[in-house]
C-alpha positions as CSV (number, residue, x, y, z in Angstrom):
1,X,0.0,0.0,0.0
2,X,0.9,3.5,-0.7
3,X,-0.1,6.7,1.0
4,X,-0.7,9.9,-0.5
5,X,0.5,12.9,0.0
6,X,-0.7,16.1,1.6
7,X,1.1,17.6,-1.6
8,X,-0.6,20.5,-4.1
9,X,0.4,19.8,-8.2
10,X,3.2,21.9,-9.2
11,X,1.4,23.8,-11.8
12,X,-0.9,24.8,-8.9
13,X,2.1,26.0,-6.9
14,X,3.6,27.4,-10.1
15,X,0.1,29.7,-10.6
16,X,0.2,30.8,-7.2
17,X,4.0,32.0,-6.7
18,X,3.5,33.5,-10.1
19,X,0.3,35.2,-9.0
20,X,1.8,36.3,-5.3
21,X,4.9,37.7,-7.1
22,X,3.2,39.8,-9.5
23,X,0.1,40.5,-7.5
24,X,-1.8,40.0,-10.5
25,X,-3.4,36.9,-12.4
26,X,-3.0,38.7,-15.6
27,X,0.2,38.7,-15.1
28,X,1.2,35.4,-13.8
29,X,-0.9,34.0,-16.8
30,X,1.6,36.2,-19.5
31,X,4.6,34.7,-17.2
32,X,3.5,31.1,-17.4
33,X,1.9,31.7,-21.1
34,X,-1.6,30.6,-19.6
35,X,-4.9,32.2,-19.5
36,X,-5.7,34.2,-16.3
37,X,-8.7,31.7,-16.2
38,X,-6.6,28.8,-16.0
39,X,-4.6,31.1,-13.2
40,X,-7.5,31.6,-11.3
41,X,-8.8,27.2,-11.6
42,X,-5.3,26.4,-10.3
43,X,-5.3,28.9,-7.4
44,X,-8.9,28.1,-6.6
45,X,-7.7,24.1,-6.3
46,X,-5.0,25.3,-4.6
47,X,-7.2,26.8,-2.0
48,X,-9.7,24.4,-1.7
49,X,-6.8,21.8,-1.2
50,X,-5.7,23.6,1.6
51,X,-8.6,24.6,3.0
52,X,-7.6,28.1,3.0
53,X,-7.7,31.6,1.4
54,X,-4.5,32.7,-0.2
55,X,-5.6,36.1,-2.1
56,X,-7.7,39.0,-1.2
57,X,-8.8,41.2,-3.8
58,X,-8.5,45.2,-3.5
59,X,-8.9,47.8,-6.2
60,X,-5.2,47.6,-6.9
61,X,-5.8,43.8,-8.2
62,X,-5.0,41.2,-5.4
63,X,-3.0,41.3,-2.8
64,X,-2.2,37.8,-0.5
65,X,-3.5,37.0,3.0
66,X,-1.3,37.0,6.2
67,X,-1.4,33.0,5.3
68,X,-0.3,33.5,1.6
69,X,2.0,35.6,2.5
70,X,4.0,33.0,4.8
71,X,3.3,29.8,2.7
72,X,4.3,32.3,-1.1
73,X,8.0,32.5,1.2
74,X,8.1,28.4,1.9
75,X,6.8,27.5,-2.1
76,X,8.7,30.2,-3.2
77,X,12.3,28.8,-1.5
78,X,11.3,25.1,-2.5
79,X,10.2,25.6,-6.2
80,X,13.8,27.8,-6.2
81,X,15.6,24.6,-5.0
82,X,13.5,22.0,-7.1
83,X,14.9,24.4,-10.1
84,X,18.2,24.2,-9.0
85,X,18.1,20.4,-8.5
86,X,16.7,20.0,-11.9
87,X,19.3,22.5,-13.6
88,X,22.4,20.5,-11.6
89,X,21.0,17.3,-12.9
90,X,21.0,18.1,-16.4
91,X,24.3,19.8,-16.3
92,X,26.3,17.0,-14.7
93,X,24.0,14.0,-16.1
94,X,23.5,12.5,-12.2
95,X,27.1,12.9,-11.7
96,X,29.1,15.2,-8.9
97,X,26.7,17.4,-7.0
98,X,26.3,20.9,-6.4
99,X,27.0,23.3,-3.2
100,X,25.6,26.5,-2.7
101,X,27.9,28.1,-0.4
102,X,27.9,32.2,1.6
103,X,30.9,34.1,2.5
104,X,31.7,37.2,4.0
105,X,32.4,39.0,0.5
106,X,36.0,40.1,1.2
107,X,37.5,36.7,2.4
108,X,35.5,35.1,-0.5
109,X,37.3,37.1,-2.9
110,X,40.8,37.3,-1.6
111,X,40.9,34.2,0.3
112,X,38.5,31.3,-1.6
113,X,38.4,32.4,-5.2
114,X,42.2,32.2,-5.8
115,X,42.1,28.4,-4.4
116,X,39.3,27.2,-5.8
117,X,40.6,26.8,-9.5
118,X,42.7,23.7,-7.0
119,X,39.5,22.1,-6.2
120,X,38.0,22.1,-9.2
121,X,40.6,20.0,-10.1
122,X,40.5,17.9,-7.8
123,X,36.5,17.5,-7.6
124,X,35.2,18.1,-11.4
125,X,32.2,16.6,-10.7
126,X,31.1,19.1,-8.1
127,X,30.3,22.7,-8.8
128,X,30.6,25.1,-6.1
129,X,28.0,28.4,-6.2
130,X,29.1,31.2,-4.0
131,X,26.6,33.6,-2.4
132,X,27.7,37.2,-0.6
133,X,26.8,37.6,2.9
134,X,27.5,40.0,5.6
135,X,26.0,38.6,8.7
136,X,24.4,35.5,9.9
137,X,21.1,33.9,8.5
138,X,18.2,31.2,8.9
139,X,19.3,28.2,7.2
140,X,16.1,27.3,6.9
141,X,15.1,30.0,5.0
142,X,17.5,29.9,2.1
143,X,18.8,27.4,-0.2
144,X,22.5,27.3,1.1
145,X,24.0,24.6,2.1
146,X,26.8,25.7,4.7
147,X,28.3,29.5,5.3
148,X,32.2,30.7,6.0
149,X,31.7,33.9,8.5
150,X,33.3,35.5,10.9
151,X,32.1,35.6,14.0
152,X,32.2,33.8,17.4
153,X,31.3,30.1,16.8
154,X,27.8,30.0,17.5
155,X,25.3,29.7,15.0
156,X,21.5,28.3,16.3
157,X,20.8,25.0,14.3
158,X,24.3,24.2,13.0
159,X,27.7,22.8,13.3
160,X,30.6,24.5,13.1
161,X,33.9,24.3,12.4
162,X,37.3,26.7,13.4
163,X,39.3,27.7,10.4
164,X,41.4,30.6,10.9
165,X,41.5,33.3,13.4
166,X,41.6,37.0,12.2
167,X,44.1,39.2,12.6
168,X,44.3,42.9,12.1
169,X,46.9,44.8,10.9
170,X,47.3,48.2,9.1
171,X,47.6,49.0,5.5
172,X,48.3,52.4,3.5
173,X,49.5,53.3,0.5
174,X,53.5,54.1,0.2
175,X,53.0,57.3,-1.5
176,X,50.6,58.4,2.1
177,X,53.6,58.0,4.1
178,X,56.3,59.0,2.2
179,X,59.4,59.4,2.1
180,X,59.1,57.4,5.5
181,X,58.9,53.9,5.4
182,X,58.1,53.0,9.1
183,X,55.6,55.2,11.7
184,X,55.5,55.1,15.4
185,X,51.7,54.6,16.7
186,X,51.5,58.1,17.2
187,X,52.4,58.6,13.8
188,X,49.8,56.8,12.6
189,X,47.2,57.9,14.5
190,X,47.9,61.8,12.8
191,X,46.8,60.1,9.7
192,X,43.0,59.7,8.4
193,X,41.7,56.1,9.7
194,X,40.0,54.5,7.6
195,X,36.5,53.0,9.4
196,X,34.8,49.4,9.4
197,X,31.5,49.5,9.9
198,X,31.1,46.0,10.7
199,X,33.6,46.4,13.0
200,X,33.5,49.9,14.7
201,X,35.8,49.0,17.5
202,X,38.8,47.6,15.7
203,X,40.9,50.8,15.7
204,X,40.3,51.2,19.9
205,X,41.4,47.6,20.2
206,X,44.5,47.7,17.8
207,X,45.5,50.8,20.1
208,X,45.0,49.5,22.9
209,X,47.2,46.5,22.1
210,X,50.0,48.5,21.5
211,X,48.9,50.8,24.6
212,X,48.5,54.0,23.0
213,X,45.1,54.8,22.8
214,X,45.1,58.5,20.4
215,X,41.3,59.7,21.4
216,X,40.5,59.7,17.7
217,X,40.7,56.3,17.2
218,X,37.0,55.9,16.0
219,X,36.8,58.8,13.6
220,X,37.0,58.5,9.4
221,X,35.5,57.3,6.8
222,X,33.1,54.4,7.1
223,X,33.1,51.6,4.9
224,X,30.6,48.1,5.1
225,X,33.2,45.8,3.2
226,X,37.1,45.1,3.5
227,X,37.7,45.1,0.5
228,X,36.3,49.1,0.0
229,X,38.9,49.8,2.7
230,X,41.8,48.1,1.0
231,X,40.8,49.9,-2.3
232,X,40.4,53.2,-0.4
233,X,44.0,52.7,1.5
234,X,45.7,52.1,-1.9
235,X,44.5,55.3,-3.7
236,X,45.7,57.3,-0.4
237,X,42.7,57.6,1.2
238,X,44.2,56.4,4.5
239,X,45.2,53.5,6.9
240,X,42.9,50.5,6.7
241,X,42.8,47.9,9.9
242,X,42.0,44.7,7.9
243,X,42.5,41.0,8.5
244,X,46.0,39.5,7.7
245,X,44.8,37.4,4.7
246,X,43.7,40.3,2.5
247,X,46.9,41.6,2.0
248,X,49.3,39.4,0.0
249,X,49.5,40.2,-3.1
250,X,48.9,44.0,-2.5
251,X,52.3,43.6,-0.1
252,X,54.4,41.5,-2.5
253,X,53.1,44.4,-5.6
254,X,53.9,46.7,-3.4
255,X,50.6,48.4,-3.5
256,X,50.6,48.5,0.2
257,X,53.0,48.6,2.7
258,X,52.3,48.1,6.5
259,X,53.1,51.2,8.2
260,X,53.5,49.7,11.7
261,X,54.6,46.0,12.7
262,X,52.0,45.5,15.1
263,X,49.6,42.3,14.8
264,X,46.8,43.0,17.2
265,X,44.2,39.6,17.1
266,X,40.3,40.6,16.8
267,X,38.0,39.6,19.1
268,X,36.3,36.8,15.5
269,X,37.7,33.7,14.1
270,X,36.6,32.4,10.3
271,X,34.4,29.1,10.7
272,X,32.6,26.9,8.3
273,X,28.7,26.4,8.9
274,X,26.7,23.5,8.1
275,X,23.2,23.2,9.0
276,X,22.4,20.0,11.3
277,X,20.5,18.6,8.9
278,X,23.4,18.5,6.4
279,X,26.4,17.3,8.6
280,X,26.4,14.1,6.7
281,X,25.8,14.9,3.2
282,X,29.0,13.5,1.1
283,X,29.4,16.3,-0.4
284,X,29.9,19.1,2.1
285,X,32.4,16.3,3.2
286,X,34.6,16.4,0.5
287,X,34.1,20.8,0.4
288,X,35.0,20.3,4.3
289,X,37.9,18.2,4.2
290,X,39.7,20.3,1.2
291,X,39.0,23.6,3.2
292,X,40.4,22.6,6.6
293,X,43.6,21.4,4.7
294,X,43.7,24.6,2.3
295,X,43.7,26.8,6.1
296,X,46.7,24.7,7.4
297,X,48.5,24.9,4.3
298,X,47.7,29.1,4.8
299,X,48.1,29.3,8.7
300,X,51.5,27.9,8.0
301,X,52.7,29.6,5.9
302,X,50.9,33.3,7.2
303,X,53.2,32.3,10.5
304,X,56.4,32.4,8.6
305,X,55.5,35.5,6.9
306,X,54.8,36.8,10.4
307,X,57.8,35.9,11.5
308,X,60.2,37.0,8.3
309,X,58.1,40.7,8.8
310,X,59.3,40.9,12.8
311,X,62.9,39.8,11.7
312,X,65.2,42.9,12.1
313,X,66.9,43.4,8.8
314,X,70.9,43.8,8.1
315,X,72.0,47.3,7.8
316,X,73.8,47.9,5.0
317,X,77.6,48.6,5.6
318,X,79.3,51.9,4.5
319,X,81.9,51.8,1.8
């Protein structure tokens, strides 16, 4: 024997996100190349299925009940994902899988991008979608299946794993500070500091690490991403504080120089996120285990720079 469902047809479900994004029948029937009768039999089914009313109508057209409104967000998400499945099936043929993956924008572009052309490589079969996002989010109510933040370990519903901890450290361009190479803190602080807004504290901290605390440690220019601040720094704007990893290739190009050899550690670490329900899919497995190794390989290696940076260097001797 086989039970049935409690599950609407998809070309109801199709009418009625169509319909709930548009506000309009007429319009959901031009998307879906139907009439707005046919619209307006699926919704009706729809409703009578569920035993509920989805639409109200106003003058302006229709507009969807407090109920529509929450079960248009759930459809919505799940017809996105059946989409995707469908889309990643026909690509790869069954093969491989698909990961749909947020980052904090900055470490995503400076950090993840560069590697990833090594785990394509090593994974063909799996294609990795990347997704931009600031702060932390309901799982639930997207389609991704694990985040890299930074933040403090704890994230409601998921399991998490350490990857790096950040590091601050200041940036400028070598045309702000010449024909000086170095700066004292007090130096520095003369100069305009560039501002995080997602983290409005890291100039007070960085100070106070190296126990000079200016009094205009929080003033400047505000910018939301990292990235903004390194492209700000390098044009002259001012000194960005910015994690350690951002600054590589802008060092070795000498696009950016640090002005002070102070590492002051923020009060975030860099984890990956993986919704409970996911911990064991194969996939996220094979993402998780080439991620932890890629961060050793880089912790490494960032130590050694650290070190080579704090090395006093040979003067030269006078002929």
């Amino acid at each position: 024997m086989t039970s049935r469902r409690k599950i609407p047809s998809t070309a109801a479900l199709s009418a009625f996100e169509a319909a709930a994004r548009h506000a309009s029948f007429t319009e959901a029937a031009e998307e879906l190349s139907l009439t707005q009768s046919a619209i307006c039999r699926q919704i009706a089914g729809l409703e009578q299925f569920l035993g509920v009313s989805l639409f109200r109508r106003s003058r302006r057209g229709v507009l969807l009940t407090e109920a529509g409104v929450t079960y248009h967000r759930q459809v919505s998400r799940h017809l996105e994902q059946i989409e995707l499945d469908t889309l990643n099936l026909m690509t790869r043929g069954g093969r491989g899988g698909r990961l749909e993956l947020a980052v904090v924008p900055t470490f995503g572009t400076r950090w993840l991008l560069p590697r990833l052309a090594g785990f394509a490589e090593l994974h063909p079969d799996i294609t990795l979608n990347l997704s931009s996002r600031t702060r932390p989010f309901l799982f639930d109510d997207t389609t991704m299946d694990a985040a890299i933040y930074a933040g403090d370990g704890h994230w409601p519903g998921a399991v998490t794993t350490h990857l790096m901890d950040e590091t601050l450290v200041p940036v400028c361009s070598p045309a702000l500070i010449a024909p000086r190479k170095k700066l004292t803190p007090q130096q520095l602080a003369e100069l305009p500091l560039l501002q995080q807004s997602t983290r409005p504290y890291a100039w007070r901290q960085w100070f106070e690490s190296i126990g000079y605390v200016p009094g205009n440690e929080l003033a400047g220019p505000r910018y939301e991403l990292f990235f903004m601040s390194l492209q700000a720094a390098a044009v002259g704007l001012g000194v960005a504080l910015v994690p350690e990893y951002d600054i590589g290739d802008d060092l070795t190009s000498g696009r950016l120089v640090i002005p002070v050899q102070h590492f002051c550690p923020s009060d975030r670490a860099y984890y990956l996120s993986i919704p409970e329900r996911k911990a064991d899919n194969p996939v996220l497995e094979i993402f998780k285990a080439w991620l932890i190794d890629e961060m050793a390989t880089y912790n490494a290696s960032a130590e050694q720079e650290r070190l080579l940076r704090a090395k006093p260097q040979p003067r030269a001797r006078a002929t």
